[in-house]
C-alpha positions in Angstrom: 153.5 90.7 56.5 156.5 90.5 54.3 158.8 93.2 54.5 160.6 94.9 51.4 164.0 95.1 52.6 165.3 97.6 49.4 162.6 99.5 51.2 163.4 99.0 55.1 166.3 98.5 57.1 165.9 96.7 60.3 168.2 98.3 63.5 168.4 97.0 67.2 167.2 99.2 69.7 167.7 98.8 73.4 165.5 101.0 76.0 165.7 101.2 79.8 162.3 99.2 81.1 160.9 102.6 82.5 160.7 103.6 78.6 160.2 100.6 77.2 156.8 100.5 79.6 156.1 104.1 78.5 156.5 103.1 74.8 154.1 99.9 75.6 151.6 102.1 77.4 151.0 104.2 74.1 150.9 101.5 71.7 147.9 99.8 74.0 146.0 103.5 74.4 146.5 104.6 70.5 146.0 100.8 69.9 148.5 100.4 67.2 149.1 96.6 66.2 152.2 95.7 67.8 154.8 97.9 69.4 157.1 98.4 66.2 154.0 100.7 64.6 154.1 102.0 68.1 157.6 102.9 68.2 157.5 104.2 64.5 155.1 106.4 65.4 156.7 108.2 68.6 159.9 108.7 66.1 157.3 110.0 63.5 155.9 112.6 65.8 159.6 113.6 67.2 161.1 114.3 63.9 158.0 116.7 63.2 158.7 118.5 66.2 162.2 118.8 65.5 161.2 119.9 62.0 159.3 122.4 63.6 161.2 123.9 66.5 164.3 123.9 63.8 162.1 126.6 61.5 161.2 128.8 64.4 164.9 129.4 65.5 
């Protein structure tokens, strides 16, 4: 899959292993295709709940 890079910006993330295992556990359960979607997702699902704790204050 090609990637449109006016579109994307790729970063380098390190994690401690006990994370990275954690992060690798959910991407095998919700059985994402590799551990970037994964890793999209749990940031995806963060920001909402920042979004929404954030309006309730």
């Amino acid at each position: 899959m090609t990637v449109d890079k006016s579109k994307n910006k790729q970063v380098l993330v390190t994690f401690p292993l006990e994370q990275l295992e954690e992060i690798e556990d959910y991407w095998h359960e919700k059985r994402y295709n590799n551990r970037n979607e994964a890793i999209r997702a749990l940031i995806q699902e963060g920001l909402k709940h920042t979004k929404k704790t954030d309006k309730s204050k």
